[in-house]
Structures are given as C-alpha cells and as structure tokens.
N, C-alpha and C positions, 0 to 999 in steps of 0.2 A: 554280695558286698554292698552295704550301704554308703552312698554317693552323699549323704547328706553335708555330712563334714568339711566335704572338698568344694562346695558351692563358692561360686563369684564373691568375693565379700566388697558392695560399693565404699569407693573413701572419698566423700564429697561428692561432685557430680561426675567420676571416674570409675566407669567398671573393671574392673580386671576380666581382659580376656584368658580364660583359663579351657584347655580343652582333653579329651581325656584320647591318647594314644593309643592305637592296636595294630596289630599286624594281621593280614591278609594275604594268604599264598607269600609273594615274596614282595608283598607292597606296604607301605605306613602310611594308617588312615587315622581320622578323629574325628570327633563331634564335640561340638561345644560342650560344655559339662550342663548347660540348662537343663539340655534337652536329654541327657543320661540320668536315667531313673534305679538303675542296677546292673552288677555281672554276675550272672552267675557261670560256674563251670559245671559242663555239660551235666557229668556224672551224679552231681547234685541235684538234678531237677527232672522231671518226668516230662515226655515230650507224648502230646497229645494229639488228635487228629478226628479233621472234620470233611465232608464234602459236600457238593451239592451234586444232587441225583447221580451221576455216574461219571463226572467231572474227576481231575486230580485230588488227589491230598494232600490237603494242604496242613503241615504240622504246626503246633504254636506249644506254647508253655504257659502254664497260670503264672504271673505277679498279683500279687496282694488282692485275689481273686478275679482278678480280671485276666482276658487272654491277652498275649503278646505272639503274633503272625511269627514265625522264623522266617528269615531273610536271608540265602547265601551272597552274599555279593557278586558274585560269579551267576547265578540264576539274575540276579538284579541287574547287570551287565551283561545281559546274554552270551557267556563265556560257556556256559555249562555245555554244549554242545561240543565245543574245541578242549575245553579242560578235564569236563568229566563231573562226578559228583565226589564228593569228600568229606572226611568226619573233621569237625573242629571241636576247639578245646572248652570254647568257652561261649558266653551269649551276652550281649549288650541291648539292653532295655532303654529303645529311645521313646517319644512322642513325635510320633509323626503323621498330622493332621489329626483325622479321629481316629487315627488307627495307635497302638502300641508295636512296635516292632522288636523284633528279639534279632539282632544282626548277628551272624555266627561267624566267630574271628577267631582265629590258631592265639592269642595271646593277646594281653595286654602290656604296654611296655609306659604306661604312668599317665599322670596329669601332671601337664606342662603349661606354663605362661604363655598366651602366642603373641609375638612382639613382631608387628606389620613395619615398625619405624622405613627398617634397614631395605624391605623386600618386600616389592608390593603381589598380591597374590595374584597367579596367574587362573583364568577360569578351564576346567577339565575340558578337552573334548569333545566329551558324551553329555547332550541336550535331552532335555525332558519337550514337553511341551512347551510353545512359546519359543524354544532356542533358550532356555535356560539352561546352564550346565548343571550337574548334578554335585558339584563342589569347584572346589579353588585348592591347586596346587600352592603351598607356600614351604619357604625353608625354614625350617627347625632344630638348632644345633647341626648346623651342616646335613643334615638330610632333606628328602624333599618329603612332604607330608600333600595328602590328600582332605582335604578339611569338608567330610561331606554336608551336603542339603537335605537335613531330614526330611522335607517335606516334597524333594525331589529323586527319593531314591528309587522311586516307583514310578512308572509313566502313566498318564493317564488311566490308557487299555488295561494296566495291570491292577489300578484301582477299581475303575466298574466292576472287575473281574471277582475283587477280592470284598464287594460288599454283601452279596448274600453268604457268602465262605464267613465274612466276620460278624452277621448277623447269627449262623449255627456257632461260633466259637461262643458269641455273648450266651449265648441260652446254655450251650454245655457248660460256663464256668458258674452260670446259676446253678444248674442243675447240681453242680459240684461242692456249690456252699451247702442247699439244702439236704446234700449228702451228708456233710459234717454234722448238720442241727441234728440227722434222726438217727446219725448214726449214736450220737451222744445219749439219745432218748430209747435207741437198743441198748448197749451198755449200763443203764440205771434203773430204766424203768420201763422190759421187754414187753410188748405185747404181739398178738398177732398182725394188727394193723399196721404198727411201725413199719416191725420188722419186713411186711410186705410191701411196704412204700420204699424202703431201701431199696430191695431186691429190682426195684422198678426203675430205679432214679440207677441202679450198677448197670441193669441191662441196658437202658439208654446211652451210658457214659463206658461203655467199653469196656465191662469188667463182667462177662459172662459168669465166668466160676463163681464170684459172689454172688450174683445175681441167682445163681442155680443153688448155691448153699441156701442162701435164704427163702428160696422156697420151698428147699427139704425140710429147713424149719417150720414157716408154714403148714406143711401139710403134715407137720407131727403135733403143730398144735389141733390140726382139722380131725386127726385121727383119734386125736384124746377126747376132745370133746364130742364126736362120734361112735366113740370105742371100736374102730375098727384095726386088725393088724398094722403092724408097721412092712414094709415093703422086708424082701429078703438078704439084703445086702448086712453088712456088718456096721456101714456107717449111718444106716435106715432104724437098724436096732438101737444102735447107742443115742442117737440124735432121739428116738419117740421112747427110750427109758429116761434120757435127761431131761426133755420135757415134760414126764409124767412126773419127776421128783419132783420137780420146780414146782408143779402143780398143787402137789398135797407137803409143799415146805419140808420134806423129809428130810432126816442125817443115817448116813450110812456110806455105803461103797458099793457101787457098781462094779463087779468082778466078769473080765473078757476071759472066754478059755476058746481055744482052738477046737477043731473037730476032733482032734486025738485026745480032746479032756488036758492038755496042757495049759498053765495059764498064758493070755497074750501081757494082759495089762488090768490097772484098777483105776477108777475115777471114784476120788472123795465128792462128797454131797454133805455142805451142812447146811440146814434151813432153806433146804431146796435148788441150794446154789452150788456147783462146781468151784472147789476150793484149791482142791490141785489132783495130780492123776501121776501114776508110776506104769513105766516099760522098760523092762529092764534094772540098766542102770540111770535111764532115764526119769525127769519129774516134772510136774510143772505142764507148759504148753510145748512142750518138746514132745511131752513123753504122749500126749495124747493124740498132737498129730500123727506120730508112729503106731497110734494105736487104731487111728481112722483109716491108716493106708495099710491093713488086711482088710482082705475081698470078705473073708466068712470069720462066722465064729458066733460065741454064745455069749448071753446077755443076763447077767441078775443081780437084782439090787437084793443087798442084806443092811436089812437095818440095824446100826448099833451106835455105842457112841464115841467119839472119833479122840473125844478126850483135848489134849492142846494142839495135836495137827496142824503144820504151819499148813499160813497158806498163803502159797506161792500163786495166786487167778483173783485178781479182784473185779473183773468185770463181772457183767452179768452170764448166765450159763449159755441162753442165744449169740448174745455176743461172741462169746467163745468158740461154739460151732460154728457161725460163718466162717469167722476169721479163719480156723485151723483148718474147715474145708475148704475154703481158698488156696490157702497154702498146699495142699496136700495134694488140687487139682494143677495146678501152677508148676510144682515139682515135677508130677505125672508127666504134663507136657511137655518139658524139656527132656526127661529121658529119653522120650519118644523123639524126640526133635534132633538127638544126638546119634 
C-alpha cells in the first residue's frame, strides 16, 4: 500500500501531525506517517534471508529494491523469550537511521490526526541508550497508543550487530536487480553467457533449482557445440534437442514417447523457438512442465510445417526451461516435504 497520499500536508507554518495505527499482540502502536514508507501483507511479499558466517538469520523483504531488516516487536522488546515467536499479518516500512525496517504487526487499524492539546504524552518504560525511551504513550479516541521512536526501536548492541547482516542484505538486493536485467536478456536474446550469469547471481541469492536449471542449460549448449550426448535423463534429452532446434532455427515438433512406445507429450518449435507444447489435455507451459516431471523417455524432432499454431510461450526457449525446471524441482520438493 502506497503511503504517499496520506502525507502531512503543511498549512502555513502548521504541520499536521498525522500518524499511521497498528496493532501488536494486544497492544496499539504508531509511527508518524513520515517515516512510513509502505505495508505490505505478509502473503504478498517474499521474505528473504541473510547471515554472517554461522550467526542467526536474519530475514528482511525487498522495498523498491532495497532490503528492509523484519523487526518483531516482541524480539525488539525482548519478549520473545516469555511470548514466543508468531506469524503476523502484515509489515510496516519505516526509515530508521540507515537502516529500512519492515515492523511485523497483526493489523493496521488507520491514519489518525494525533492531537497533544488535551493529553500530554507520557514517555514508554523501556530506554534505549542514553535513557531515551523508545516512544510516548498518548491517548487517542479514548485508547492509549504507543507512538514509537523509529530511530530507537533498536538498542545500540542490536545495531553494531545488525551492520554486517545489512551490508550482505545490500549486496543480495543488488544481486537481485541484476537478476532482473539478465534475466530480461535470457528471455530475448539467450545466450550461453547470460544464461550462466543468472544461474550464478540464483545460486548466490537462494534459489538453487534455478540455478541447477540453468546450468543444465548450459551444458546443453557445451554439448552442441561439442557434439557430445546429452546426459540420460528425460529432461537432459528435451533440454539438448530444444537447444539443438534453437540452434539451426528449425519448425517442427518435438514428440516424447515413453519406453512402452506410448506417447508422453509434444513441444512445438517455430524458428527455433518453443511456441507451445501439448500433455494430455494439457498446453502451453503446463503441459510442458508435466512433460519434464517423467524420469525417462524418448526424444525426436520432426520437421514440418506447424501451419497457424497459436502460440501460447513467447519467451525465449532457455527461458522456458529454467523456469519450468524450477518449477517442476520446487513441486518435487514439497511432495517429498509432505
């Protein structure tokens, strides 16, 4: 949710304090709205993770390429000990100092005007360094609200702690843009290079199965330009015949048949590119992942001509294989996991 709208608007030399509400276990907190940059809810966002040498994990989330640290407030209050740990609903994107933090709150319940006239704020408790508290209790529509100190929700020790932790978050979410740039440059215009730059930049940023797609790529381009076999497997064979079409621009169809001589599946090829593929009553990138997840089977391209053939793949045909061996390792995993 973009926060931009809700901003302070000054009227003369009068800022409107305005701050944005959430709830926490069974407490109401806020931050001033400056320093809220975004929320998102959990299920929306990929939660990422870094350490240094054999230290905890510490998780964060990309905002607009950058990391933002997770923060439970209960870890941030040393509660987690007496409370436990807990899934929340959602995340709040402050600035706090040089850090980005992602605050994890059960809800947010609005952005309100906060008016000190009637009730002056009381200071929290719990001191940071210096005896600073870490916010100011004030009343808010008859409740009491907690108005934290972004720049004190961390105690010192917790910050030295968490600057080589945010120096590997900065290089993963680098590493993560220049994933987008090659990955954009597999999809249009594959080569072996690229495609092995990816596979480097997934192995690095915790995405093994891609990282091992794309070198099965790879070593189907090593093997074409080599001429040596493709390994035994079923997704060895299709991966070094779709790279051989791509090679010599060919239109035809790739036909899977099982060891009993039944067919599995077919991959379309026009101008050397994966166009779409049939399994079943599957098409498209459905039907080809179900065609990569048999272990065996037999491989041959017939050239003909495909005629008007929709075509349901407009990436490139590399592209296509990572992705679908991804998936299809991904899937693998959780059966096994179940």
């Amino acid at each position: 949710m973009d926060l931009a709208a809700n901003r302070p608007v000054a009227t003369g030399d009068v800022k409107a304090e305005r701050v944005l509400v959430f709830l926490v276990d069974d407490g109401l907190f806020s931050v001033h709205l400056d320093w809220v940059e975004a929320v998102y809810e959990t299920r929306a966002v990929d939660r990422h993770r870094v350490r240094v040498e054999k230290g905890p994990w510490q998780h964060f989330l990309l905002h607009r390429g950058e990391p933002a640290l997770i923060v439970d407030l209960r870890e941030a209050f040393d509660l987690t000990g007496v409370l436990g740990e807990t899934e929340r609903a959602a995340y709040v994107v402050i600035q706090s100092g040089g850090y980005k933090l992602a605050i994890a709150i059960d809800q947010v319940s609005g952005v309100q005007d906060l008016e000190l006239d009637a009730h002056s704020p009381v200071p929290s408790s719990l001191v940071r360094d210096g005896g600073i508290p870490v916010g100011h209790v004030v009343q808010l529509d008859d409740r009491m609200v907690v108005v934290l100190d972004p720049h004190r929700l961390l105690s010192g020790a917790r910050r030295d702690a968490l600057e080589p932790v945010w120096t590997r978050a900065k290089a993963y979410a680098q590493r993560d843009r220049q994933m987008s740039e090659v990955w954009s440059e597999v999809c249009n215009t594959p080569s072996a290079e690229n495609v092995r730059v990816f596979g480097r930049l997934c192995g690095r940023n915790g995405r093994p199965k891609a990282a091992a797609a794309a070198r099965a790529v790879v070593k189907a381009y090593a093997d074409l330009e080599s001429g040596a076999d493709s390994g035994p497997s079923l997704a060895e064979r299709l991966t070094a015949e779709i790279v051989r079409r791509a090679g010599a621009g060919q239109t035809g169809s790739i036909d899977i048949d099982g060891a009993d001589g039944a067919q599995i599946g077919c991959v379309f090829v026009a101008g050397g590119r994966v166009i779409d593929a049939q399994q079943g009553a599957e098409w498209g990138r459905m039907a080809l992942k179900s065609i990569l997840a048999h272990d065996a089977g037999r491989v041959a391209f017939v050239e003909r001509d495909l005629g008007q053939h929709p075509e349901r793949i407009s990436e490139s045909s590399a592209a296509l294989l990572i992705s679908s061996m991804e998936a299809v390792a991904l899937e693998q995993r959780k059966r096994r996991a179940r």
